[in-house]
C-alpha positions in Angstrom: 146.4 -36.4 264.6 144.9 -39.6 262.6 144.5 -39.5 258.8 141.3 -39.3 257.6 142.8 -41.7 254.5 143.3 -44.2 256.7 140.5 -47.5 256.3 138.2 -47.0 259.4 138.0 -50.4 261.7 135.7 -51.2 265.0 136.2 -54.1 266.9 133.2 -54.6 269.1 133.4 -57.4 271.8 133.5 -58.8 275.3 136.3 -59.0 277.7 138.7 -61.0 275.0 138.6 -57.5 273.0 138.8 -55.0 276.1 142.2 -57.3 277.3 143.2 -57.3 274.2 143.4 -53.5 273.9 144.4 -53.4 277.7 147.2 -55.7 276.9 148.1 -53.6 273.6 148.3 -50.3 275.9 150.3 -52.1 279.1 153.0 -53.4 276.6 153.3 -50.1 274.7 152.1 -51.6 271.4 150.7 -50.1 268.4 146.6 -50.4 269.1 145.8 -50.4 265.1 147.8 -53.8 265.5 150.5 -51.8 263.0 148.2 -51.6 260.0 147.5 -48.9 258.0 143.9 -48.2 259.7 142.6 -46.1 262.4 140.9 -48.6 264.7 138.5 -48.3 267.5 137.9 -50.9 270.3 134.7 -51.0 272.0 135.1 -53.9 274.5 133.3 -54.2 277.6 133.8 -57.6 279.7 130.4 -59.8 280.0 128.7 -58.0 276.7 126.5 -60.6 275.5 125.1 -60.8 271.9 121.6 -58.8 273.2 123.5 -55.9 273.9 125.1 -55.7 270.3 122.2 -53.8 268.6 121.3 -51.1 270.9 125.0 -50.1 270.7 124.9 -50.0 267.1 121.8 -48.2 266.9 123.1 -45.6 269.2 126.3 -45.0 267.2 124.6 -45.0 263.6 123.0 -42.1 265.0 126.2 -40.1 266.3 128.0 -40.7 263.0 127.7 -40.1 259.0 130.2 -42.0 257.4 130.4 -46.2 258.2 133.3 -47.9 259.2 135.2 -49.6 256.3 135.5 -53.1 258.5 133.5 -53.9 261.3 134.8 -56.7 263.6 132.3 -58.8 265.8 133.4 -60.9 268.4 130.4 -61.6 270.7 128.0 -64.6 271.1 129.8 -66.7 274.0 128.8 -64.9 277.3 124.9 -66.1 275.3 125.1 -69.7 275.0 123.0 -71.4 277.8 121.8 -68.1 279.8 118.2 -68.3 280.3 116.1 -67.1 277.5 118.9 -68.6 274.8 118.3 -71.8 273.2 120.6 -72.1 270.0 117.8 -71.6 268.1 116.3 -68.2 269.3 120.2 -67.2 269.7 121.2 -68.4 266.0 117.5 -66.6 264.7 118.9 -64.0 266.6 122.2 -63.5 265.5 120.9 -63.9 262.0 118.8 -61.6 261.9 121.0 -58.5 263.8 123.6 -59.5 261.0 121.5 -58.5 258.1 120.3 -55.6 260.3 124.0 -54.4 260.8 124.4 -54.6 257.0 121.1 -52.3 256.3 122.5 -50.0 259.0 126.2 -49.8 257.6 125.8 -50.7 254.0 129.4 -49.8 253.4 131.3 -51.8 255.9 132.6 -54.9 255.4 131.6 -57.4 258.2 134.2 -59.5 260.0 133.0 -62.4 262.5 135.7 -63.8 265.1 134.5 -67.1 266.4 133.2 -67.9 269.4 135.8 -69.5 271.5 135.6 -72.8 273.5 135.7 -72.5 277.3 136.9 -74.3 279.5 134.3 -73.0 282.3 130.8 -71.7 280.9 130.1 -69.5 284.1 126.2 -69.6 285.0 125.7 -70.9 281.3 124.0 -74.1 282.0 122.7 -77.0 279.2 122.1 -80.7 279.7 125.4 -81.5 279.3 129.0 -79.4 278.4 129.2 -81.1 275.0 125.7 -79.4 274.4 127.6 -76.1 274.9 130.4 -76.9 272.7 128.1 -78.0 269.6 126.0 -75.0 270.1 128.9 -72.9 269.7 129.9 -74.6 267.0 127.0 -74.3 265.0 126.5 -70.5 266.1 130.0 -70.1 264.2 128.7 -72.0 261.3 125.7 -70.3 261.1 127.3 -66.8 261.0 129.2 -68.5 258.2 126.6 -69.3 256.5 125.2 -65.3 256.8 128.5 -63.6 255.5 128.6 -66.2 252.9 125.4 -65.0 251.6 126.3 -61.4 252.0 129.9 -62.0 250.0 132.1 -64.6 249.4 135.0 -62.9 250.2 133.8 -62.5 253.7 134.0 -66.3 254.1 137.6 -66.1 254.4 137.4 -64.5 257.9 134.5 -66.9 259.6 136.7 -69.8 260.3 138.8 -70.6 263.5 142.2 -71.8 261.5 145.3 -70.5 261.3 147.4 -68.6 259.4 150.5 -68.6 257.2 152.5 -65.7 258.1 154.9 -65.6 254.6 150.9 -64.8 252.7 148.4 -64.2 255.0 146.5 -66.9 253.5 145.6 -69.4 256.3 146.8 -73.0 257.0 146.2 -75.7 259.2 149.7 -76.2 259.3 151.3 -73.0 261.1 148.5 -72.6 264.3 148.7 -69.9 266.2 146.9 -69.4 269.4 147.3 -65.5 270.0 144.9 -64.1 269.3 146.0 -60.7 268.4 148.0 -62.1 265.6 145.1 -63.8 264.4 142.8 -60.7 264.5 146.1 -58.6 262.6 146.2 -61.2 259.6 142.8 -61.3 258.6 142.5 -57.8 259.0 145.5 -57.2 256.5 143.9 -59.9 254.1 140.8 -58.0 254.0 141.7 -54.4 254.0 144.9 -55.9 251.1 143.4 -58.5 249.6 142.8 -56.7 245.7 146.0 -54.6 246.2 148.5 -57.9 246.1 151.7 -58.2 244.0 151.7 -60.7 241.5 154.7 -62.4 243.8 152.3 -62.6 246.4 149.8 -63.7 244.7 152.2 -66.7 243.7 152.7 -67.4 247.3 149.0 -67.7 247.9 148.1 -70.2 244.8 151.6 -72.2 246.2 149.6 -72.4 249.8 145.9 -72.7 248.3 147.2 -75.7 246.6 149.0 -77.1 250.3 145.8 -76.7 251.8 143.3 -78.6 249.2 146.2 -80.9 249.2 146.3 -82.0 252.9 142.3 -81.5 253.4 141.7 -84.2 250.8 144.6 -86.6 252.7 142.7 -85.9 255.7 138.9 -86.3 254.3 140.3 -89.4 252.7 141.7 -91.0 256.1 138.6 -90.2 258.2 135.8 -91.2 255.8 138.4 -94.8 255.7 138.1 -95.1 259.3 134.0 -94.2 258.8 134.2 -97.1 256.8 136.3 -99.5 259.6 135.3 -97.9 263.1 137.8 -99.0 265.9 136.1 -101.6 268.3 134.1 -99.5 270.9 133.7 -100.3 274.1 129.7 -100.2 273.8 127.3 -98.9 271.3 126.5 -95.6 272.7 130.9 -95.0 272.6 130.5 -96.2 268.8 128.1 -93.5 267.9 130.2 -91.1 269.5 132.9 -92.3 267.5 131.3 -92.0 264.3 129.7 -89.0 265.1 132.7 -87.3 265.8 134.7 -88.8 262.6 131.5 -87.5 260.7 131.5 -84.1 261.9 135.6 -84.2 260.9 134.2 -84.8 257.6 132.1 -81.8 257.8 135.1 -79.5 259.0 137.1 -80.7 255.6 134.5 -80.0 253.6 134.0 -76.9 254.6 137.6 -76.3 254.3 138.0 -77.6 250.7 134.4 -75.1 249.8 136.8 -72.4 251.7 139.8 -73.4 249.0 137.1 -72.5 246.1 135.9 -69.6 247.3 139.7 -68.4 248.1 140.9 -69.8 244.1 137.6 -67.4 243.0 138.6 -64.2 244.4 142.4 -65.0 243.2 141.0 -65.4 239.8 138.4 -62.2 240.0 141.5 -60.5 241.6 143.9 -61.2 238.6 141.6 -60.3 235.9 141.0 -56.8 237.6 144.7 -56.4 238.0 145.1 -57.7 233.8 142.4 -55.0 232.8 144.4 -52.4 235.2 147.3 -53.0 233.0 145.7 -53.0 230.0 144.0 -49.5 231.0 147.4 -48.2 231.7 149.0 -49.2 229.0 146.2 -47.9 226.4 146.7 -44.8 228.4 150.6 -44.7 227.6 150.0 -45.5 223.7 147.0 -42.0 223.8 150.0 -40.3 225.5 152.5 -41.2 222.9 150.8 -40.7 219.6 149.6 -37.1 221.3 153.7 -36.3 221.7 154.7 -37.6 218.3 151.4 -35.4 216.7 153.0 -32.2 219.2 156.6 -32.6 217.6 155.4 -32.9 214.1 153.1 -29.7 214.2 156.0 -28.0 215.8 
């Protein structure tokens, strides 16, 4: 029997989500990943972005009531297959995102990132790096989307890790498995607005680490921006530079990330302060109504 109470989760993907659950099932694990949520997998190896919508479509019109979290990881079995440039994928992926939110009005949308590969199997571009940046900038974009869509959904774009003690993440604790991964940002998002003031502590504590170490970091490479290392020729220089620029990129986004992370801490304690003041203006009602019962008796 499952609880009906319970937040309802999908995670839709491509093999990485159906080994996942495989490897869940062969080890005798927990498959809702020991959170408090009924999930459902829907992983089928070699699912490609194209095949995302039908499948929604199909299931909007089985059920009534949408999921509480959706969880998309698809995109990579796309890049360089005939048909896909990045920018027909990226229109593409834009647009079925926004769909997916007029379809499911009520669910909160999670994107995992595309992975990098090692062997893009019959994807084919003019060279591998042109694979790599288009997958980079398909992630981006889809940051970009949830972004717009919420703030809070920004949290879970990124491919960093994460700090078990708050579930806030950190470049400095990196974890590769990816089950973890996919456990912590669910529990941030389905928890986020129900945090302890403790734990709230702990995640200010590590919000401050991380602005902290992005800014050492954004201050060394835009230094070596400013003194490139001698290159061997100046086709290697502007790879150089365009590599410490697009470093620079990834800080900044991470420093915006810190923002958008100290704004929902601040929205989060001043619905928690109003919470206590509503409680506690219930508690004086409560008492002056026993102190007018024992006089009239």
């Amino acid at each position: 029997m499952t609880d009906c109470s319970l937040p309802r989760v999908w995670i839709i993907g491509c093999s990485l989500v159906a080994r996942l659950q495989a490897h869940l099932g062969a080890f005798g694990l927990d498959q809702n990943l020991g959170l408090d949520c009924q999930i459902t997998w829907a992983g089928r190896g070699g699912r490609r972005w194209e095949h995302l919508m039908p499948l929604l479509r199909s299931k909007r019109a089985d059920i009534r009531d949408d999921p509480d979290v959706m969880v998309i990881h698809l995109g990579g079995n796309s890049i360089g297959t005939y048909g896909n440039t990045r920018i027909s994928l990226m229109r593409r992926m834009k647009t079925d995102i926004w769909e997916i939110n007029l379809l499911f009005p009520k669910t909160k949308l999670m994107f995992l990132d595309i992975l990098p590969r090692w062997n893009w199997r019959g994807q084919a571009a003019t060279t591998e790096y042109g694979l790599e940046r288009t997958r980079r900038r398909l992630n981006g974009a889809m940051f970009g989307v949830l972004s717009d869509m919420d703030p809070a959904l920004t949290l879970l774009t990124f491919e960093i890790a994460i700090n078990p003690e708050s579930g806030l993440w950190s470049q400095h604790s990196v974890s590769h498995d990816p089950a973890f991964q996919l456990k912590q940002r669910l529990f941030v998002l389905l928890s986020l607005h129900d945090r302890a003031s403790e734990e709230m502590n702990i995640i200010q504590r590590d919000l401050s680490a991380a602005r902290q170490f992005y800014q050492l970091e954004l201050g060394k490479i835009e230094e070596a921006l400013r003194n490139p290392p001698c290159a061997k020729s100046l086709r290697h220089e502007a790879g150089v530079v365009s590599a410490l620029r697009l470093k620079i990129r990834e800080c900044k986004d991470q420093l915006q990330q810190c923002d958008i992370v100290e704004q929902l801490l601040v929205t989060n304690s001043s619905l928690v302060e109003s919470e206590v003041e509503d409680l506690s203006e219930e508690e004086e009602k409560e008492e002056e109504q026993d102190e007018d019962n024992k006089e009239s008796c």
